[in-house]
C-alpha positions as CSV (number, residue, x, y, z in Angstrom):
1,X,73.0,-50.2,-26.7
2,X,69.6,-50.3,-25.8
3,X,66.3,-52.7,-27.2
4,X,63.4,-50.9,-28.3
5,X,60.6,-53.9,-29.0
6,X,62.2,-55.8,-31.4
7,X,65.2,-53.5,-32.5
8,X,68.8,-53.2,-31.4
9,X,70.2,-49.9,-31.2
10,X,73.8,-49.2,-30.9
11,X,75.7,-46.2,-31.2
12,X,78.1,-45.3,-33.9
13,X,81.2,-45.7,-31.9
14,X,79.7,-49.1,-30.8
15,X,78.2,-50.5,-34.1
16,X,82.2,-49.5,-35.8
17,X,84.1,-50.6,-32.6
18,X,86.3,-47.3,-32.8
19,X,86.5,-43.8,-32.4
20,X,86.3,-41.9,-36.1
21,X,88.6,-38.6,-35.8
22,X,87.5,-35.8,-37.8
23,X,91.7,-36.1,-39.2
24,X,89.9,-37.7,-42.5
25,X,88.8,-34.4,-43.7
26,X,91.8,-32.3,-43.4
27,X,93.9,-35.4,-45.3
28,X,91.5,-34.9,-48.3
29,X,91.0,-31.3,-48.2
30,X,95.3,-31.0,-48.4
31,X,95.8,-33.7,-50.8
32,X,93.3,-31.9,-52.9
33,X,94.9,-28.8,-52.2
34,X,98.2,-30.0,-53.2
35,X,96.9,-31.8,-56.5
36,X,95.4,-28.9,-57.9
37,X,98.8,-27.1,-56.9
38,X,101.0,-29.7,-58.8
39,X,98.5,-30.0,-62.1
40,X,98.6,-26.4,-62.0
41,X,102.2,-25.9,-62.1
42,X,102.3,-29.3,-65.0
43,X,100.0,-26.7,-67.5
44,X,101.7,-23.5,-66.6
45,X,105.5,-24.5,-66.4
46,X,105.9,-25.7,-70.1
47,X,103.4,-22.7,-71.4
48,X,106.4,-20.5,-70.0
């Protein structure tokens, strides 16, 4: 954190009080994964 005139600036991991793993983006990307997977297989299965 450091004062620059009348500003504060913080860093990210100081302004959120935590460390942000990058694990986020591989929940979403295999949840998305796996929905398109599972409404794929609800339209095909019952056009068999």
């Amino acid at each position: 954190m450091y004062r620059k005139g009348d500003e504060v600036h913080v860093s990210e991991e100081e302004a959120t009080g935590a460390v942000k793993p990058h694990i986020t983006r591989w929940v979403l990307g295999v949840s998305l994964f796996l929905i398109v997977i599972a409404m794929s297989l609800v339209w095909i299965i019952p056009s068999l």
